[in-house]
C-alpha positions in Angstrom: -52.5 0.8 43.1 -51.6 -0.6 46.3 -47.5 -1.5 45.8 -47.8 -3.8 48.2 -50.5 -5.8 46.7 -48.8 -5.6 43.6 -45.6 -7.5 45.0 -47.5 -10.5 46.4 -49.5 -10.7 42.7 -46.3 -10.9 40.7 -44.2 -13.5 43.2 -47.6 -15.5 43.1 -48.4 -15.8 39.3 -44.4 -15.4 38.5 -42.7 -17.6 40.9 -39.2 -17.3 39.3 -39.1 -14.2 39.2 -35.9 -12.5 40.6 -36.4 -9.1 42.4 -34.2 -7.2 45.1 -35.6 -4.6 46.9 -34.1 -1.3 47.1 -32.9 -0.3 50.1 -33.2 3.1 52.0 -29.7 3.9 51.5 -30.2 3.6 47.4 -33.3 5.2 47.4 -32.1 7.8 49.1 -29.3 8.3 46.3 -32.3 8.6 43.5 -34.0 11.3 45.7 -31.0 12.9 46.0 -30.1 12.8 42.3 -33.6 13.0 41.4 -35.6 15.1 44.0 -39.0 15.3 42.1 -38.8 11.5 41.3 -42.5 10.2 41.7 -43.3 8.4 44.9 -45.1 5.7 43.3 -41.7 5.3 41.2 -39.7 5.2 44.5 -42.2 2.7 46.4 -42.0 0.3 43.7 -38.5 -0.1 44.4 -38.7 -0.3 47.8 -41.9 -2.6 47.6 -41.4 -5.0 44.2 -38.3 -4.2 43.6 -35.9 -4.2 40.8 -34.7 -7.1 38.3 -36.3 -9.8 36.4 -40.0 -10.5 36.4 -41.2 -14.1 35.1 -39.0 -16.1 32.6 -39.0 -12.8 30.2 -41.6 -10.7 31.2 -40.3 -7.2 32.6 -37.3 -5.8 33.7 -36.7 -2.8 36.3 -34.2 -1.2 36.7 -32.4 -0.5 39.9 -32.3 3.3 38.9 -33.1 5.3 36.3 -31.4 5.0 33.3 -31.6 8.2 30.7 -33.5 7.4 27.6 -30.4 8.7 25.4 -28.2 5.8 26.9 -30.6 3.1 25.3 -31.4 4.8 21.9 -28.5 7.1 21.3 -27.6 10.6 20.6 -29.4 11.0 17.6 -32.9 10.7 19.6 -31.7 13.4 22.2 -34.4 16.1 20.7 -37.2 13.6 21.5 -36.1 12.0 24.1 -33.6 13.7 25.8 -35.7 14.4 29.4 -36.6 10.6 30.1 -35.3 8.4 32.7 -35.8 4.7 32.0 -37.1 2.8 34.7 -37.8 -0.7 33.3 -38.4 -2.6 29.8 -40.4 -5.5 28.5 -37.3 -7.3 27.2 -39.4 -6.9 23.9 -38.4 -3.6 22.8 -40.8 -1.4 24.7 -38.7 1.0 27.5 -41.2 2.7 30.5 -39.9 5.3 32.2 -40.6 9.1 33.0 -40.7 12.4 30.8 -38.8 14.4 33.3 -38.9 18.0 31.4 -42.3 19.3 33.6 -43.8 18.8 37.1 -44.8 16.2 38.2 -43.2 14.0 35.9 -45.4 12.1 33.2 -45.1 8.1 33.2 -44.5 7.4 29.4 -43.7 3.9 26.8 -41.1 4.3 24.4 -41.1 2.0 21.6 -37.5 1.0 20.4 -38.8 0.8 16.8 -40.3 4.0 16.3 -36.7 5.8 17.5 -38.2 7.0 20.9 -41.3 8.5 20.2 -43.2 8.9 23.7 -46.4 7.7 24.4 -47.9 9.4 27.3 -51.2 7.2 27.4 -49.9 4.2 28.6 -50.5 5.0 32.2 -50.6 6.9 35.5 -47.3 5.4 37.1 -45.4 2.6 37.2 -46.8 0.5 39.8 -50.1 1.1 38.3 -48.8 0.2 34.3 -47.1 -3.0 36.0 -50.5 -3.7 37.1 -52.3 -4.0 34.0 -48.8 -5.3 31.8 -47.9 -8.4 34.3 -51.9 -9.0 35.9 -54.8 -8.0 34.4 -53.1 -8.1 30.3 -52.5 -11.5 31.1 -53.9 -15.1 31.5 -51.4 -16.4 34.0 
């Protein structure tokens, strides 16, 4: 997925959305605190940004968030390697099982207590792809 073509597609079928880029200085942070943080993840940022996508379609995050801080303590044994890096305001989280190399894009329903799904894509840019354009009849 092209990140770049993936910003122009949501600010033309979601015109209010709200997105910031990051900026070198922040992303520099996440590699620092995060040195085997995907690239796609990191480009995404820097391309679409973070914030609010449509009325209530998606959010990202401006950094990664761990999965433990959304669902609590008592999912730490499932959950207790992923970073957050966005949500459908919905109750699904995306975000990255961080436990091997490289790190695995996976979906985290709220309602099932964080149980990862690992099938829901490659990366981020390329799940955002299919969530906000081609899963949709905007």
């Amino acid at each position: 997925m092209e990140v770049k073509k993936l910003r122009d597609e949501i600010v033309k079928r979601y015109p209010d959305s709200q997105l910031d880029r990051v900026g070198s200085k922040t992303l520099e942070g996440i590699r620092e605190q995060h040195p085997a943080a995907p690239a796609d993840y990191l480009e995404t940022l820097r391309e679409v940004g973070w914030g609010g996508i449509g009325p209530s379609h998606y959010m990202l995050y401006s950094n990664p968030i761990p999965a433990t801080e959304i669902f609590g303590e008592i999912t730490r044994p499932k959950v207790g390697t992923v970073l957050l890096v966005g949500d459908d305001l919905a109750g699904w989280h995306h975000g990255y099982e961080t436990s091997t190399l490289p790190w695995r894009f996976v979906a985290i329903d709220h309602a099932a207590l964080g149980n990862p799904d690992f099938e829901t894509a490659a990366n981020l840019s390329d799940f955002l792809w299919w969530f906000l354009i081609e899963n949709t009849d905007a």
